[in-house]
N, C-alpha and C positions, 0 to 999 in steps of 0.2 A: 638438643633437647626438643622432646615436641610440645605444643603448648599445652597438654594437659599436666606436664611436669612443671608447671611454675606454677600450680594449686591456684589461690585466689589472690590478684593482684591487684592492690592499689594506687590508681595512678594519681600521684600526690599533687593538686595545684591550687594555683588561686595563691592563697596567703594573706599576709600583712604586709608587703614589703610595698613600696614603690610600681615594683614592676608586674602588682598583680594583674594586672589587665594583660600582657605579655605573656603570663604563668598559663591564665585560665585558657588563652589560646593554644599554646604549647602542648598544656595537659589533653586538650579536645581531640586534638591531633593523632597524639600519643592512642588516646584510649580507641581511641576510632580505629586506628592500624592494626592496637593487639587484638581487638576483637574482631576484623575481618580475617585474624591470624587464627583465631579458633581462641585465644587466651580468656581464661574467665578473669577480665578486668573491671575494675568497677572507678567510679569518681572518687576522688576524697579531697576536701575542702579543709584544712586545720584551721581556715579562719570560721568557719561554719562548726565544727565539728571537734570535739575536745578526740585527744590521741590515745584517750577508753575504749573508744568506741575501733581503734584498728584489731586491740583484743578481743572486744566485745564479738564484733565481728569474724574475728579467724584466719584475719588476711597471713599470708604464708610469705610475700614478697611485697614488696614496695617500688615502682618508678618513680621518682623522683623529678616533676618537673617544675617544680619549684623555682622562681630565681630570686636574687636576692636575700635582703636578711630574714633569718625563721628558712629561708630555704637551701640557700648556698654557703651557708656562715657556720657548720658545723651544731646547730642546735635541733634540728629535725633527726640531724648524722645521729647526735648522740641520746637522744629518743629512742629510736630505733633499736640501738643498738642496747638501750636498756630494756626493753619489747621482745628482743631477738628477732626482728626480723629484717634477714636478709635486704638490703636496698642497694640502687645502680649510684654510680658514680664514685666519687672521693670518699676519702675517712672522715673523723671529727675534725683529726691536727690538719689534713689537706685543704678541709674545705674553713676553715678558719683562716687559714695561710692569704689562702686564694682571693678572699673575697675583699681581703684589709690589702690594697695594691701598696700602702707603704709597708707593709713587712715584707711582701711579696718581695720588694725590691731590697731591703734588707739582706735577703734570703740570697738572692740573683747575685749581689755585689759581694758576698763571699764565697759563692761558688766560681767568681768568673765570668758568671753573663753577662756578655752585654746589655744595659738599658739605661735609657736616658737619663740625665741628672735629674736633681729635682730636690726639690725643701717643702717643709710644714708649711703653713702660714696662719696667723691667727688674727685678730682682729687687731690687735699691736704691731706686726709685722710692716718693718722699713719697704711698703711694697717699690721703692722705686730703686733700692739698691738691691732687692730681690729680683728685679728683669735685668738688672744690669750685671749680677752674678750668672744668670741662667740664659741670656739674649731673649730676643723675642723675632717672632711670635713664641707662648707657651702656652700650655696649653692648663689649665686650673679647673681639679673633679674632687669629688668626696670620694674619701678613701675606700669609704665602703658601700658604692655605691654600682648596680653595674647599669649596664645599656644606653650608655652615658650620658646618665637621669644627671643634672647637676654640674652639664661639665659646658666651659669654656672655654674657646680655641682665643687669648688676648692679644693684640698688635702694638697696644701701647699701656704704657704702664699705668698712666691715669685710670684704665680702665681693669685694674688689680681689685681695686677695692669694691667694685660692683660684682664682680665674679667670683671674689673667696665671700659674698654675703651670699650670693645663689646656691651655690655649692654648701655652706654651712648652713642651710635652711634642712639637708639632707644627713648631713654628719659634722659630729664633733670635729673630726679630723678632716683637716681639707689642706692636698698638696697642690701644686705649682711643680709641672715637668717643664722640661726644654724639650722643644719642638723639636722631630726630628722631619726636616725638609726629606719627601723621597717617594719607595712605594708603600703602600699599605698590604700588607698580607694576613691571612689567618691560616694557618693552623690545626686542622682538627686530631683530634687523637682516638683511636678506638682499640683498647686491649694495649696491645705492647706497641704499635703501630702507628705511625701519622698517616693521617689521608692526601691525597693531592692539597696542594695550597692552590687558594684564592687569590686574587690578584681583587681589590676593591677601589671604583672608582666613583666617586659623587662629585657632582658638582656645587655641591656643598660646603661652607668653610670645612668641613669635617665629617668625618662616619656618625654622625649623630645620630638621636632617637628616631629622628624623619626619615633623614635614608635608611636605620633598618629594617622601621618597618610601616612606615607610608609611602615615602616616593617609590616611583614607578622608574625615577630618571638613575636609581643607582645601578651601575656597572658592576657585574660577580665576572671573571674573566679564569676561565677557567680550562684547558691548561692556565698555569699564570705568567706562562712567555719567558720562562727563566731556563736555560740551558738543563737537561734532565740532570746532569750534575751538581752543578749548582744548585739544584731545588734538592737533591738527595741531601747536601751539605745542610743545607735550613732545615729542611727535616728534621734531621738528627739533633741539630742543636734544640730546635723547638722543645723533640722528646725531650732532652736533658733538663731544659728549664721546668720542663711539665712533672719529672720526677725528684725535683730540687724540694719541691716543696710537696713531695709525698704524694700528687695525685694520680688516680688509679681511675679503670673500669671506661671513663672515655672524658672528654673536654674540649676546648680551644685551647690555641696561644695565640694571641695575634704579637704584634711584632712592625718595624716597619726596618723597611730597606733604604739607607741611603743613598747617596750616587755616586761612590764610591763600590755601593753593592757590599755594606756591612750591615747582619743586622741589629736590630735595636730589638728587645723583650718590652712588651709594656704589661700585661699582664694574663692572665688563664682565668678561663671559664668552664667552672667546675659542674657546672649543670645548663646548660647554651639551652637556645633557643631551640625548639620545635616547630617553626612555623613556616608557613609559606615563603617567606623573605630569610630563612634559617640557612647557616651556611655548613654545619655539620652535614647534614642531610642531602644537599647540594655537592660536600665533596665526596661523600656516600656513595651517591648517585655515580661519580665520577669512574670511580673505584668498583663500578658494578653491585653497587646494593641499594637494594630497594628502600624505601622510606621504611615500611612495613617489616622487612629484614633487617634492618637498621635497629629498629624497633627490638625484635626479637634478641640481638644481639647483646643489647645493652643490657635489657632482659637479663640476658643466660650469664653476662659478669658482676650481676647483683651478689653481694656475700657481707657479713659482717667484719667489721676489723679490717677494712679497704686498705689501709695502709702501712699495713703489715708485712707487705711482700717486698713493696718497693723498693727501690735502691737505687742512690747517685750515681751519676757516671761522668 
């Protein structure tokens, strides 16, 4: 498509969620690349701006850089889609699926994917025969929560009850997984396709907020050192997890490898990060595309009714 075929696009950020300050970089990003692409892009803010004003306006497509809830949680999805206008990423049921990691993992465990254990916890919750079912270290986030706004890497169980009250400050729902000791890998997805995986190193107890997007000192390793075989095998399985739960158009999975070399699904990210520290774009690049083509791409697989086509495998 050339970009005068995407008519007037708006590139959706900011929000209400947690993760608005991540959105509105992401979306700056975004909008800056389609329009050195020729795309007539514009801002659009829903925490600023009621979603009259996308009719009002004329917009013909929508980018999506939205993260979290209102963004990644199927309620922007299904907006739109009562609007009619075309937008990138998942459907309504995907990006619902996606963004709640306990159904996600629901989802996974009757498909067969591998992903780590893991239970509710509530403020009731036996926290000390809950590490002692699941080992420790584990790791305790809100369910619906992403960029691991609210999450705990625990070493001792005494310290259960301070991490399901962090995490419940963000969501109702808040689980407790078992750690998986190993590599960290992500995942990206674009159309039917995975991209190269990442290999992620922090010296951080964990991938947190800091290492994604302040420190300097996190490691993207990229080839990710894994036999071209072997990385084909993860692939595919990533894809499978990515279409368990309907998502389409592009995403994450991240995942971690044990030392055994099995992997673990921890969950998909249906609308990822756009940013300078963004690893979509980073396996992009790998793969020979540009930030800007990247861009465009996402672009050209905007459509209504995202997860309509999909299918398990």
């Amino acid at each position: 498509m050339s970009p005068r075929d995407f008519g007037k696009v708006a590139v959706l950020m900011g929000g209400r969620s947690a993760e608005r300050p991540v959105s509105l970089k992401s979306g700056s990003m975004v909008l800056a690349a389609l329009k050195r692409k020729g795309v007539n892009a514009h801002a659009f803010d829903p925490k600023e701006r009621g979603l009259d004003a996308l009719i009002a306006e004329r917009f013909d497509r929508a980018f999506i850089a939205l993260h979290g809830r209102h963004g990644e949680d199927g309620t922007i999805q299904g907006a739109l889609e009562l609007l009619g206008i075309p937008y990138t990423g998942s459907g309504v049921l995907a990006s619902a699926l996606a963004l709640d990691k306990w159904r996600t993992k629901l989802v996974w465990q009757a498909c067969g994917i591998p992903t780590p254990r893991c239970e509710l916890l509530t403020r009731s919750s036996e926290f000390h025969a809950v590490a002692t079912r699941l080992g420790l270290p584990l790791m305790v986030k809100p369910a619906n929560e992403g960029s691991s706004i609210g999450m705990t890497k625990v070493r001792s169980a005494r310290d259960l009850p301070e991490a399901y009250a962090l995490a419940a400050n963000y969501d109702r729902l808040v689980m407790a997984e078992a750690f998986v000791d190993g590599v960290e890998l992500t995942a990206g997805m674009l159309g039917d396709a995975p991209l190269p995986l990442i290999k992620l190193e922090t010296p951080r107890e964990f991938y947190d907020y800091e290492a994604k997007y302040v420190a300097h000192d996190t490691r993207y390793i990229i080839p990710c050192g894994l036999p071209p075989d072997a990385e084909r095998i993860i692939q595919d399985e990533a894809l499978r997890a990515f279409r368990a739960l309907a998502c389409s158009g592009w995403g994450r999975v991240d995942l971690m490898l044990d030392h055994a070399g099995k992997p673990y699904f921890l969950e998909v990210n249906t609308s990822p990060g756009m940013t300078d520290h963004s690893l979509v774009p980073m396996a992009a690049r790998r793969a020979g595309l540009s930030f800007e083509d990247l861009c465009l791409r996402i672009l050209e697989l905007a459509r209504l009714g995202a997860e309509g086509g999909n299918r398990v495998e």
